[in-house]
DOFI-639124 format. One line per 2 residues: number of its first residue (from 1); their letters; for each residue y, x, z of C-alpha. Coordinates in nm, 2 decimals. Example, Ala and Ser with C-alpha at 12.3 -4.5 7.8 and 13.67 -1.06 7.14 Angstrom:
% residues 2
1) AS) -0.45,1.23,0.78; -0.11,1.37,0.71 .
% end
This chain:
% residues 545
1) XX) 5.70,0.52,-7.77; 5.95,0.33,-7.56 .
3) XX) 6.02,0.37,-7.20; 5.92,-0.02,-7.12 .
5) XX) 5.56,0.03,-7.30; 5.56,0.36,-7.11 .
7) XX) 5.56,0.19,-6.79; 5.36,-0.07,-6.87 .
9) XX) 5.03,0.16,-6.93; 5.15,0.34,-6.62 .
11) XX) 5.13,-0.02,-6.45; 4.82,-0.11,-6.57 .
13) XX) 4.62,0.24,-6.47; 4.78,0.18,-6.12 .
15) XX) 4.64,-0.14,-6.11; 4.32,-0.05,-6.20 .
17) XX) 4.32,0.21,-5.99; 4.40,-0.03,-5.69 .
19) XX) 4.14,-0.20,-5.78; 3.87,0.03,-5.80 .
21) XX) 3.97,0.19,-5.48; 3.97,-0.17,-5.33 .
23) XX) 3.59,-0.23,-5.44; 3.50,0.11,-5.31 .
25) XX) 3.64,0.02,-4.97; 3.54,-0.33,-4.99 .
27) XX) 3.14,-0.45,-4.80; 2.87,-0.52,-4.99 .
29) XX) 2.94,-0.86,-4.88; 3.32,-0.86,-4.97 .
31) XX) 3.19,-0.72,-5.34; 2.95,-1.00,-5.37 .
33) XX) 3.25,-1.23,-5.32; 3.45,-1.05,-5.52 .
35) XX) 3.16,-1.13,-5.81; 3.06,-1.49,-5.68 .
37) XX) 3.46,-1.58,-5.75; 3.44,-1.47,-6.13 .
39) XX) 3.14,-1.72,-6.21; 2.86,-1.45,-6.13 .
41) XX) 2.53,-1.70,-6.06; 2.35,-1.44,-5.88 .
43) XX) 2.67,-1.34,-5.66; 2.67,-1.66,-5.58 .
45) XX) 2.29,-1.72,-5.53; 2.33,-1.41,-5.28 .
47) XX) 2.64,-1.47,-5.11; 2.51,-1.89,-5.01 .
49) XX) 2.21,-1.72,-4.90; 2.41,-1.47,-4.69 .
51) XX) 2.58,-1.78,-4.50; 2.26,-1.92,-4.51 .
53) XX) 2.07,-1.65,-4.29; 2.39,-1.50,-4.10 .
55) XX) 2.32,-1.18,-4.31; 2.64,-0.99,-4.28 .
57) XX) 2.88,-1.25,-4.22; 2.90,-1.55,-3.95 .
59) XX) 2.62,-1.81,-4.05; 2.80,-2.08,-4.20 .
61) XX) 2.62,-2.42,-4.32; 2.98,-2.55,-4.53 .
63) XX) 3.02,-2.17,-4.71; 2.63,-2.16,-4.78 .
65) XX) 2.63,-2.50,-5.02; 2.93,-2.43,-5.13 .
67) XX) 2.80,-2.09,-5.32; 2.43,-2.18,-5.33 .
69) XX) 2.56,-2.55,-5.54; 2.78,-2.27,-5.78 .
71) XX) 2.49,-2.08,-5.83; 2.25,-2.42,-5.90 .
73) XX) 2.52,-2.56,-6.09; 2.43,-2.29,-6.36 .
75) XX) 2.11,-2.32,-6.37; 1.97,-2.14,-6.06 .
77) XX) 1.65,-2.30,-5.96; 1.61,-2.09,-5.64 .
79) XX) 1.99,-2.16,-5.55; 1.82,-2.55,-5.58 .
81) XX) 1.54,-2.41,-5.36; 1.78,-2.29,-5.08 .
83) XX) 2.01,-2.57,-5.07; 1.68,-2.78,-5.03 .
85) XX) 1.56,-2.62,-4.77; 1.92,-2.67,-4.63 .
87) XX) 1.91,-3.01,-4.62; 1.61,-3.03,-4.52 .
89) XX) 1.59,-2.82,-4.21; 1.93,-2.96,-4.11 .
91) XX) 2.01,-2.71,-3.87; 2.32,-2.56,-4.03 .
93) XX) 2.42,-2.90,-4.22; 2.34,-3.25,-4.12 .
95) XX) 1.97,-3.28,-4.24; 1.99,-3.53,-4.53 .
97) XX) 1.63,-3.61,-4.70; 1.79,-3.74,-5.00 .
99) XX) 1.97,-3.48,-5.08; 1.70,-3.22,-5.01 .
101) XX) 1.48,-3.42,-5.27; 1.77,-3.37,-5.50 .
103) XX) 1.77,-3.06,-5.49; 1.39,-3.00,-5.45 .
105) XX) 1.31,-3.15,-5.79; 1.60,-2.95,-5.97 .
107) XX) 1.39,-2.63,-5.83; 1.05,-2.77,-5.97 .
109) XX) 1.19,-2.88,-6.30; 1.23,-2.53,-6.39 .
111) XX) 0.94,-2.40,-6.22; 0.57,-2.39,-6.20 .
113) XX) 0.25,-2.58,-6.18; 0.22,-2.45,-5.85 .
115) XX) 0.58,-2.56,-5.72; 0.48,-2.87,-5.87 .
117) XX) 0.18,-2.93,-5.63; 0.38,-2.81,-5.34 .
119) XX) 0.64,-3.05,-5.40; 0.41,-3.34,-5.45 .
121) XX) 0.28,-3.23,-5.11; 0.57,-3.25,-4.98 .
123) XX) 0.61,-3.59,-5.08; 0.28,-3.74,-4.96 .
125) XX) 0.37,-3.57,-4.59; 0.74,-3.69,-4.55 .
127) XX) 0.77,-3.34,-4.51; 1.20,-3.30,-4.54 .
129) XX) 1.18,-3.52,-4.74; 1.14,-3.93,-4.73 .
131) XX) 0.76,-4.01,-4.80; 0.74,-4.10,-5.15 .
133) XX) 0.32,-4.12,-5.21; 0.40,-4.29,-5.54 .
135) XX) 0.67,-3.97,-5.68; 0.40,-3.74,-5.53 .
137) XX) 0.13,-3.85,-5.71; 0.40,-3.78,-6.03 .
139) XX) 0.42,-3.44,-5.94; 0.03,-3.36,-5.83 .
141) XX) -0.06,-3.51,-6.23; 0.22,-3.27,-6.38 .
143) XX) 0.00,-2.96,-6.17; -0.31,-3.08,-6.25 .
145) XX) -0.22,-3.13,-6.64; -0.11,-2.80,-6.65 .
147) XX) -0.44,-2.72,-6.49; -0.36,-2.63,-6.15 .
149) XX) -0.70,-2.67,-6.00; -0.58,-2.76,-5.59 .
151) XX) -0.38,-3.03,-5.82; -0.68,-3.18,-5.95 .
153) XX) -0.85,-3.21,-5.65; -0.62,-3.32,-5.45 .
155) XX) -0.55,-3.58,-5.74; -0.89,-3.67,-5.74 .
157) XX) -0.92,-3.74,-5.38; -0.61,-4.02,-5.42 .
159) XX) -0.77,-4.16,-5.69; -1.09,-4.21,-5.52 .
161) XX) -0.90,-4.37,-5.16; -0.63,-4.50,-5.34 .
163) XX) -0.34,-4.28,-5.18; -0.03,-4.35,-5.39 .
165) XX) -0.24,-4.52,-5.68; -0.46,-4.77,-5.73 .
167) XX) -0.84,-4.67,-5.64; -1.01,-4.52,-5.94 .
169) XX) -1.35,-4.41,-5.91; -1.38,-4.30,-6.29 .
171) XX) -0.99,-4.06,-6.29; -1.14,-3.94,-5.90 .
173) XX) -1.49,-3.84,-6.08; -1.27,-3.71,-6.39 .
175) XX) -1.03,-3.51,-6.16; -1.31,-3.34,-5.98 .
177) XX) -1.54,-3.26,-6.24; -1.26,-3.11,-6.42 .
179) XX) -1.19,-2.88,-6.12; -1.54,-2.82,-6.04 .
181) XX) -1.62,-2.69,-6.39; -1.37,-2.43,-6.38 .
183) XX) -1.54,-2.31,-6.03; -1.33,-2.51,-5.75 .
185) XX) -1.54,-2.55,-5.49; -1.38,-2.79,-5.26 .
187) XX) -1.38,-2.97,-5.64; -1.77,-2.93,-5.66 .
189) XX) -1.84,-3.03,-5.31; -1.65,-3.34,-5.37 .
191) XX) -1.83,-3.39,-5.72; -2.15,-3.36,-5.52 .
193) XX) -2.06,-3.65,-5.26; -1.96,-3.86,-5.57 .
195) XX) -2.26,-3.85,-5.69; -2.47,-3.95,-5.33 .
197) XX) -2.28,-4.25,-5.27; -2.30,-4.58,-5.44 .
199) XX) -1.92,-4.56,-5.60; -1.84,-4.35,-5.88 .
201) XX) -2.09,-4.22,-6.12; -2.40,-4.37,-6.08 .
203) XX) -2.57,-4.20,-5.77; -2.83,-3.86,-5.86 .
205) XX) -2.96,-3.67,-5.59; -3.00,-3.39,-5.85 .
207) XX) -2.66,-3.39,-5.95; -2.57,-3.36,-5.63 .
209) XX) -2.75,-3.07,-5.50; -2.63,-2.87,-5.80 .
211) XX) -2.28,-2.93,-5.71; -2.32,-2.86,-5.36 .
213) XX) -2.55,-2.56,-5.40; -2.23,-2.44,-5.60 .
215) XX) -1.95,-2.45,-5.35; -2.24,-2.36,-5.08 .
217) XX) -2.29,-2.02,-5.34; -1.91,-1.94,-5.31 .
219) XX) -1.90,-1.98,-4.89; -1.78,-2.33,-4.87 .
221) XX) -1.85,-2.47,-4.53; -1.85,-2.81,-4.61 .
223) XX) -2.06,-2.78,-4.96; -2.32,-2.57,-4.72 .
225) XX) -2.31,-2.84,-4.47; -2.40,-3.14,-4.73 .
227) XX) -2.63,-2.87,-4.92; -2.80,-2.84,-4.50 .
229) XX) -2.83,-3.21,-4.54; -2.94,-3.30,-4.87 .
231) XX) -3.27,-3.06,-4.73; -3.29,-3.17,-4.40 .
233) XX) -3.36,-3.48,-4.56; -3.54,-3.46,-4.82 .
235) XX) -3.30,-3.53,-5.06; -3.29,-3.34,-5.46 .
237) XX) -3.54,-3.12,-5.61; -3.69,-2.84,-5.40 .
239) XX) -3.57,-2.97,-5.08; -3.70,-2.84,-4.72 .
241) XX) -3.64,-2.82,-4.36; -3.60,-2.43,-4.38 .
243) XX) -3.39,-2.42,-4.63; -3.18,-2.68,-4.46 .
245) XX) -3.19,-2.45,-4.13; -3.09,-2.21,-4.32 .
247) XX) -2.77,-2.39,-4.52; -2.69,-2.52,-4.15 .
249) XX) -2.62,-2.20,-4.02; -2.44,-2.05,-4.27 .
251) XX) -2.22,-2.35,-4.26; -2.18,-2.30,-3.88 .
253) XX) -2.12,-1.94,-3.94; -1.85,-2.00,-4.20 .
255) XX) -1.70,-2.19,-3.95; -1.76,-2.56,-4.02 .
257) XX) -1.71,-2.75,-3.62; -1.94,-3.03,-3.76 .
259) XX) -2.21,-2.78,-3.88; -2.18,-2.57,-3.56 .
261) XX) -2.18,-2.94,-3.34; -2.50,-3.05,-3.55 .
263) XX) -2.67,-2.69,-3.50; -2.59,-2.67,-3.16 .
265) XX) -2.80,-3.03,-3.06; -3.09,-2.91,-3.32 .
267) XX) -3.12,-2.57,-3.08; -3.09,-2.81,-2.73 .
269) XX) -3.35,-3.04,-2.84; -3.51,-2.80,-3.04 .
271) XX) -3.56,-3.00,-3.39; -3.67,-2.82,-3.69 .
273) XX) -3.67,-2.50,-3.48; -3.73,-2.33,-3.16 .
275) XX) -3.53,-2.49,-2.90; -3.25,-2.21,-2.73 .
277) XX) -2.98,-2.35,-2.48; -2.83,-2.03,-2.48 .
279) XX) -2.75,-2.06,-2.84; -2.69,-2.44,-2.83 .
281) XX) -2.43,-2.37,-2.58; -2.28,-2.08,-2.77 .
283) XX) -2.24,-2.33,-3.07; -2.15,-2.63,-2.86 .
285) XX) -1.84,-2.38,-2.70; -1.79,-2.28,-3.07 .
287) XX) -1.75,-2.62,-3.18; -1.55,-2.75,-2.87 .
289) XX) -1.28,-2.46,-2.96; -1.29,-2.56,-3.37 .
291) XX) -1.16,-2.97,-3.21; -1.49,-3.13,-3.18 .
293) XX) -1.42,-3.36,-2.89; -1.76,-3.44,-2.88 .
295) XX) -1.91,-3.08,-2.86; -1.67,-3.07,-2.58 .
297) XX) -1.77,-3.37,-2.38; -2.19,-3.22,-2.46 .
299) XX) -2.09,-2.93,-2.25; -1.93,-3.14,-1.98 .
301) XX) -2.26,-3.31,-1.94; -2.48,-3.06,-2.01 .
303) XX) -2.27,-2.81,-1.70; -2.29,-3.11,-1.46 .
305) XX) -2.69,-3.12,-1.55; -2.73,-2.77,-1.50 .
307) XX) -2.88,-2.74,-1.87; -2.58,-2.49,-1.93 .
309) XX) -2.43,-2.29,-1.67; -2.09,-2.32,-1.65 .
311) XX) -1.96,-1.93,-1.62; -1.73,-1.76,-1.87 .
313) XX) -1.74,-2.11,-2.07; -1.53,-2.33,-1.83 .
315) XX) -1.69,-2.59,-1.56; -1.80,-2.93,-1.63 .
317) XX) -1.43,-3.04,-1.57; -1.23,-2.80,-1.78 .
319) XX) -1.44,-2.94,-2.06; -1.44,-3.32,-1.99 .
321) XX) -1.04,-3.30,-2.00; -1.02,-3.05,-2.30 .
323) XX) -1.30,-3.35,-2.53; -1.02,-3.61,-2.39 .
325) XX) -0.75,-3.41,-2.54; -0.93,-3.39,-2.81 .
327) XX) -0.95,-3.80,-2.86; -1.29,-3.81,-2.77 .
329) XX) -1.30,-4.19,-2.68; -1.59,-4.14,-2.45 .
331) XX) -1.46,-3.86,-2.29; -1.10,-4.02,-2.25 .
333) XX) -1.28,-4.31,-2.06; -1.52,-4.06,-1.82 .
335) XX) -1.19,-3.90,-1.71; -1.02,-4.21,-1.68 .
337) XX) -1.28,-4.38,-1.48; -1.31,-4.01,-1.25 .
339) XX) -0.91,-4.05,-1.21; -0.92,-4.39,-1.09 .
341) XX) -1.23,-4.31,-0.83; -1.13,-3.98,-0.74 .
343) XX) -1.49,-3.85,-0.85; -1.51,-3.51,-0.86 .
345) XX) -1.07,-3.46,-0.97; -0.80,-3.61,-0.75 .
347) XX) -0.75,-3.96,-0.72; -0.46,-4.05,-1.00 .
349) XX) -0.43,-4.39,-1.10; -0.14,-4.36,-1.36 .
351) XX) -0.35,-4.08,-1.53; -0.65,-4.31,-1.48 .
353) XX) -0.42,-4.56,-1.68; -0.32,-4.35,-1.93 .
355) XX) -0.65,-4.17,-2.06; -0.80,-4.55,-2.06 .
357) XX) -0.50,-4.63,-2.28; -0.56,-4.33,-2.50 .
359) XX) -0.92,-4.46,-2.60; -0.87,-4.85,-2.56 .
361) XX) -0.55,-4.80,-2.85; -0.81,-4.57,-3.04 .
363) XX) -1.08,-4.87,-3.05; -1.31,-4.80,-2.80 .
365) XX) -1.42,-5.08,-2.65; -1.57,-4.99,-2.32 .
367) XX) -1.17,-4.87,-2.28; -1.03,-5.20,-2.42 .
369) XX) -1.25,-5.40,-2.10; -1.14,-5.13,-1.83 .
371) XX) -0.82,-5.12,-1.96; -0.80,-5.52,-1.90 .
373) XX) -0.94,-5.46,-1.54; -0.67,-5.22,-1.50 .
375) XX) -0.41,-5.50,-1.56; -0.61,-5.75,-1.34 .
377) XX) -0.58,-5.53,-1.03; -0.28,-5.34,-1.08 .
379) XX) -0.43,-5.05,-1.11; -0.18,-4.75,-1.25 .
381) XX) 0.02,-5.01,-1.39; 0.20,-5.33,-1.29 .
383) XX) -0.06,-5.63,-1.27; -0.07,-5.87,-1.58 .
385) XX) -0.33,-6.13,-1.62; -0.17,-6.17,-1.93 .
387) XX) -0.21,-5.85,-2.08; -0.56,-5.84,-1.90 .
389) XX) -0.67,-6.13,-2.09; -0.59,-5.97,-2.38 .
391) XX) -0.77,-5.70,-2.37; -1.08,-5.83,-2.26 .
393) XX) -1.04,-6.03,-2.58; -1.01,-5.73,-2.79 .
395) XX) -1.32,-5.58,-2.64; -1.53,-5.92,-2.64 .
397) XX) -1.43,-5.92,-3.06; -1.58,-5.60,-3.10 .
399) XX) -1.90,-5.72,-2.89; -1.86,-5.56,-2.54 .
401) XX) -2.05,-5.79,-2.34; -1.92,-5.67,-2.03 .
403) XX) -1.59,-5.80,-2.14; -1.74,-6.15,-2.24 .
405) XX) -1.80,-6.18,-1.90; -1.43,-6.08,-1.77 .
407) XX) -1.29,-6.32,-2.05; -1.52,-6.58,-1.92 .
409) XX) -1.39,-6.50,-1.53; -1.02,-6.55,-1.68 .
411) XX) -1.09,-6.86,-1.86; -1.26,-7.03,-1.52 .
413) XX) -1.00,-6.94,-1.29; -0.71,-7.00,-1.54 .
415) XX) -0.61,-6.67,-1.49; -0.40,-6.54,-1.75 .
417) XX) -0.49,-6.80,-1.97; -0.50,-7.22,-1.93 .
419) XX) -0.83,-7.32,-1.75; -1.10,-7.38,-1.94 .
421) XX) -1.44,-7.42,-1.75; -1.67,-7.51,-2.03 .
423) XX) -1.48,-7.25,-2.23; -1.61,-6.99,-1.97 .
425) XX) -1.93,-7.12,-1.95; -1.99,-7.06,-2.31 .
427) XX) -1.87,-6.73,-2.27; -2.11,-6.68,-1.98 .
429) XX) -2.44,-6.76,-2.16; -2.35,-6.64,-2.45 .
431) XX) -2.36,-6.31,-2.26; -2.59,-6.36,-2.09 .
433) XX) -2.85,-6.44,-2.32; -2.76,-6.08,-2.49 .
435) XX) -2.85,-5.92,-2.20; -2.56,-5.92,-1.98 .
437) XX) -2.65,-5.90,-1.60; -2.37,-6.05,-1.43 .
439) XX) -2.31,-6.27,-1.66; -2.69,-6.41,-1.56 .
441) XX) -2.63,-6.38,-1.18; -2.29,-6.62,-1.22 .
443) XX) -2.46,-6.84,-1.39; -2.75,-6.87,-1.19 .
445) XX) -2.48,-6.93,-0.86; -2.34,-7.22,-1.12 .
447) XX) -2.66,-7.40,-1.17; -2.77,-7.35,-0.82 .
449) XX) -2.41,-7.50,-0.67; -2.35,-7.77,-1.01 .
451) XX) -2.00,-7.59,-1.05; -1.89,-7.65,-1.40 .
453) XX) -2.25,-7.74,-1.56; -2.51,-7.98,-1.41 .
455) XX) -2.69,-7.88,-1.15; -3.00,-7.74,-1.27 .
457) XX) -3.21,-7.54,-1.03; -3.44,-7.39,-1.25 .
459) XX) -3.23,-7.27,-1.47; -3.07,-7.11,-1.14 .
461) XX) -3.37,-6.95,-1.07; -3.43,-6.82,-1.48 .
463) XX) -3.08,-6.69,-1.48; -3.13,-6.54,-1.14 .
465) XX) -3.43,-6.36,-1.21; -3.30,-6.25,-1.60 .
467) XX) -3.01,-6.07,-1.36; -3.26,-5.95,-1.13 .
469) XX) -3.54,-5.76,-1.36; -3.22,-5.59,-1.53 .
471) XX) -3.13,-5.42,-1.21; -2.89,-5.60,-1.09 .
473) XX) -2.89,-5.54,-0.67; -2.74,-5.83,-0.54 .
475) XX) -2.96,-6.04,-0.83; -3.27,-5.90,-0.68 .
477) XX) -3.16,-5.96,-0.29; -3.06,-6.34,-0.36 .
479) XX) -3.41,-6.39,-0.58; -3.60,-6.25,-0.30 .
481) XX) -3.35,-6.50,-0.03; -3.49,-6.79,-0.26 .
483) XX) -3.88,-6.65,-0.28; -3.83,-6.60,0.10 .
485) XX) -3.72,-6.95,0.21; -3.88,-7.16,-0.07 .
487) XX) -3.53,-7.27,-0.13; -3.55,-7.39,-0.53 .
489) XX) -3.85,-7.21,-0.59; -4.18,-7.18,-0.42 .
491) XX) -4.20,-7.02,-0.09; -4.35,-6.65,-0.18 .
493) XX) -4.32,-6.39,0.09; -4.49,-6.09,-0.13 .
495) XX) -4.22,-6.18,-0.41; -3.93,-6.17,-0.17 .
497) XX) -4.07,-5.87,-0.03; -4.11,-5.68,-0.36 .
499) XX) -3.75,-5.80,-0.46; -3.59,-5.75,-0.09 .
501) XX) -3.77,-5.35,-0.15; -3.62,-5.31,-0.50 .
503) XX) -3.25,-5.45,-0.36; -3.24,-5.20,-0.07 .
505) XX) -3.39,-4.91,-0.27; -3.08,-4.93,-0.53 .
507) XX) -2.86,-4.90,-0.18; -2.75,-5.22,-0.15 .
509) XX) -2.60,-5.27,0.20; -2.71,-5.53,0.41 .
511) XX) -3.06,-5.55,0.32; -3.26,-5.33,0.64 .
513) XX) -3.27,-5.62,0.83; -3.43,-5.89,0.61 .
515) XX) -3.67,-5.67,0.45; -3.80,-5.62,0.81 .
517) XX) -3.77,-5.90,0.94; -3.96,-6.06,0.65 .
519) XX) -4.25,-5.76,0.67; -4.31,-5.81,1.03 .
521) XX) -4.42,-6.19,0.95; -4.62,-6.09,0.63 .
523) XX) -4.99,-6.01,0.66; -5.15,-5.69,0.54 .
525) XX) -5.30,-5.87,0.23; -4.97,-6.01,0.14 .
527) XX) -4.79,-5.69,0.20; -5.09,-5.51,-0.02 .
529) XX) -4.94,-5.79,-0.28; -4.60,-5.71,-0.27 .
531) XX) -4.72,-5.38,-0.32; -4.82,-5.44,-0.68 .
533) XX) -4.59,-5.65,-0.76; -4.35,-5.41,-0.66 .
535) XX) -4.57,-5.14,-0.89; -4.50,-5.42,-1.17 .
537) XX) -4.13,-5.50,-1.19; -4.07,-5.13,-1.16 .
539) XX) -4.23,-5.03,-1.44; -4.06,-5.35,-1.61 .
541) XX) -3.71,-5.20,-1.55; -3.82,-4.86,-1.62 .
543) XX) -3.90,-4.97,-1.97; -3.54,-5.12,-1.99 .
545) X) -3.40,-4.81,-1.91 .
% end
């Protein structure tokens, strides 16, 4: 053997050596790179999620794709998954949805049903990624082919609102019943409501209760909940208040909010079972704490009643707020209206303005016409007849006759809006004539004075009195002004009286003086009069409530 070849194995088993001692002095982290640099997928898989996570070595977003895209370059779908989630988070790396989708569907493509309904899920939310119902409902159809039952439900439930698709009522019913067969019970529960509304396969009560009776059998709240309602009213084979009862509560106990709000007003008022407002209050808390706004605002009342006592559950305030927070329209516009009067809270009219806002940009149309007052007067916000007009006609659209007569107001005085008089006196009686108090009384004052209609005093005198027996105070002192003087009706002293007793009862200031003036030149049979006609018209409002 020659000397050169000699020194050539010598070579080699130094450098081998060198190397070996190298790797046994290297990191874990320095051998991964060592690995990741010859083309090793999972090397390079770990090492991009070392960067990733700061595992070892200084977190670095550039390092991290550069090894996690090696390692999903050859095929790794959960180097795909991690870059994803990269991009996505865009906390290491600019966050780029794009991209993340990219990546995201490389990981599903080699993956599951179930990575397949998560990424469709992911679509529908925007979640990373940009929203995409239309792609999502491509990926929920690959789960549910593969017979990924949360697929198929989920599926179904687009079909049937027409998320992403066009609305199907025959692929929803398909979806579901597929699902429900195999034992879904969010799938059967939705199969059941198919089947009680009008949409979909043609409505049976039967059907229905089967399906419900089995989610209700495998603990679903909301199948128990619809199986409690199907007996409660009579609805399917076999149905029956106790049974109904019975479904109720387990719902509630499952922990369904609308069960536990529906068996919580059944134990106040005590329908279909022995009435408990120790348990209606437990239920009404339990409820309030599960986001029923409404369970919340129930124990507000109810505290401020004294039906429920307020320790260990909160007082009447601490609920009010928390059913606001929880978009309970009503409740946003009781704390709104307490704000802006300083009833029973500190006076606040920007918070006033803003829990009005909440409900009035919800729908609520009680909201919508305080909202516009707001704006009339300034009141936690800058004053805009403008705006105020337009919310008065948002509420008047959806019927609030309080706000006819605001809009009405506007359109007379040209506030906010170009005069129109006969404009506001349509307005007016169209109110009015649905009941509207003060829409009566201003219309009565316009007949009486001929200012924008003809003057017409007994129609001043119908409009007056309509205002009047609906409890209006200052309808009832200027009807018993008129009866008093004879002034466009005849002169009737045990009218006025009655009227003048019903004006100062309600606390209207002002009135001592007339209504004894006016006694002290009545006789005793026209006082006995007034008397019973007082008996009369208060039993009249009492039945308007």
């Amino acid at each position: 053997m020659s000397s050169e070849g000699e020194r050539g194995r010598i070579a080699a088993v130094w450098w081998i050596a060198l190397v070996v001692v190298g790797a046994l002095g290297c990191s874990e982290v320095d051998r991964t790179r060592w690995s990741a640099r010859f083309g090793d997928a999972e090397a390079q898989l770990s090492l991009g999620k070392a960067y990733a996570r700061g595992a070892g070595v200084d977190a670095d977003g550039a390092e991290a794709v550069r090894w996690l895209g090696e390692a999903a370059a050859q095929g790794s779908p959960e180097a795909a998954a991690e870059l994803a989630e990269l991009y996505s988070a865009g906390t290491l790396i600019a966050a780029d949805p794009t991209e993340a989708l990219r990546w995201y569907e490389q990981a599903a493509e080699s993956a599951g049903p179930e990575e397949h309904f998560a990424l469709g899920n992911r679509l529908m939310a925007g979640e990373g990624v940009i929203a995409d119902p239309r792609r999502a409902i491509e990926w929920w159809t690959r789960a549910a082919d593969a017979g990924f039952l949360d697929a198929q439900v989920v599926l179904g439930a687009a079909y049937l609102e027409g998320t992403g698709v066009l609305r199907d009522f025959g692929r929803a019913a398909k979806y579901f019943e597929g699902a429900a067969k195999a034992g879904n019970p969010a799938a059967q529960n939705r199969l059941g409501l198919l089947y009680t509304n009008d949409y979909g396969p043609a409505r049976d009560y039967a059907v229905a209760y089967r399906w419900f009776e089995a989610a209700a059998a495998q603990g679903h709240a909301e199948g128990q909940l619809n199986l409690a309602t199907m007996h409660l009213n009579g609805l399917g084979d076999g149905a029956n208040r106790e049974d109904g009862i019975r479904w109720l509560r387990s719902a509630a106990d499952t922990g369904s909010p609308v069960a536990q709000l529906r068996l919580a007003t059944s134990l106040e008022k005590g329908d279909g079972l022995d009435a408990n407002l120790v348990d209606a209050q437990r239920w009404y808390t339990a409820a309030a704490e599960n986001g029923q706004g409404k369970a919340a605002f129930r124990l507000a009342e109810g505290i401020e009643e004294g039906t429920f006592p307020s320790a260990g559950d909160g007082d009447a305030k601490t609920w009010l707020e928390k059913a606001a927070e929880l978009g309970h329209p009503p409740a946003q516009v009781e704390l709104g209206k307490r704000l802006l009067e300083g009833t029973g809270m500190e006076e606040d009219h920007a918070e006033a303005f803003r829990w009005t806002y909440e409900a009035a940009t919800g729908g609520n149309p009680e909201a919508q016409n305080r909202l516009g007052a707001m704006y009339d007067r300034g009141y936690g916000v800058d004053r805009s007849s403008e705006e105020a007009v337009r919310w008065f006609k948002l509420a008047a659209e959806r019927g609030y006759l309080d706000a006819h007569t605001n809009l009405a107001l506007a359109y007379l005085g040209g506030d906010g809006v170009e005069r129109d008089v006969a404009r506001g006196v349509q307005l007016l009686e169209a109110a009015a004539e649905r009941g509207q108090r003060d829409a009566a009384f201003l219309l009565a004052k316009r007949y009486r004075l001929g200012d924008g209609v003809e003057r017409d005093p007994d129609a001043a005198v119908r409009w007056m009195r309509k205002a009047a027996q609906r409890g209006l105070p200052r309808a009832q002192a200027d009807l018993g002004s008129w009866y008093a003087t004879g002034k466009g009706v005849d002169r009737d002293d045990a009218r006025a009286l009655a009227w003048f007793t019903l004006a100062l009862e309600s606390g209207l200031k002002g009135m001592e003086r007339p209504h004894s003036r006016l006694q002290r030149r009545m006789t005793p049979e026209q006082r006995q009069r007034a008397q019973r006609l007082l008996t009369q018209l208060r039993g009249e409002l009492a039945e308007q409530g």
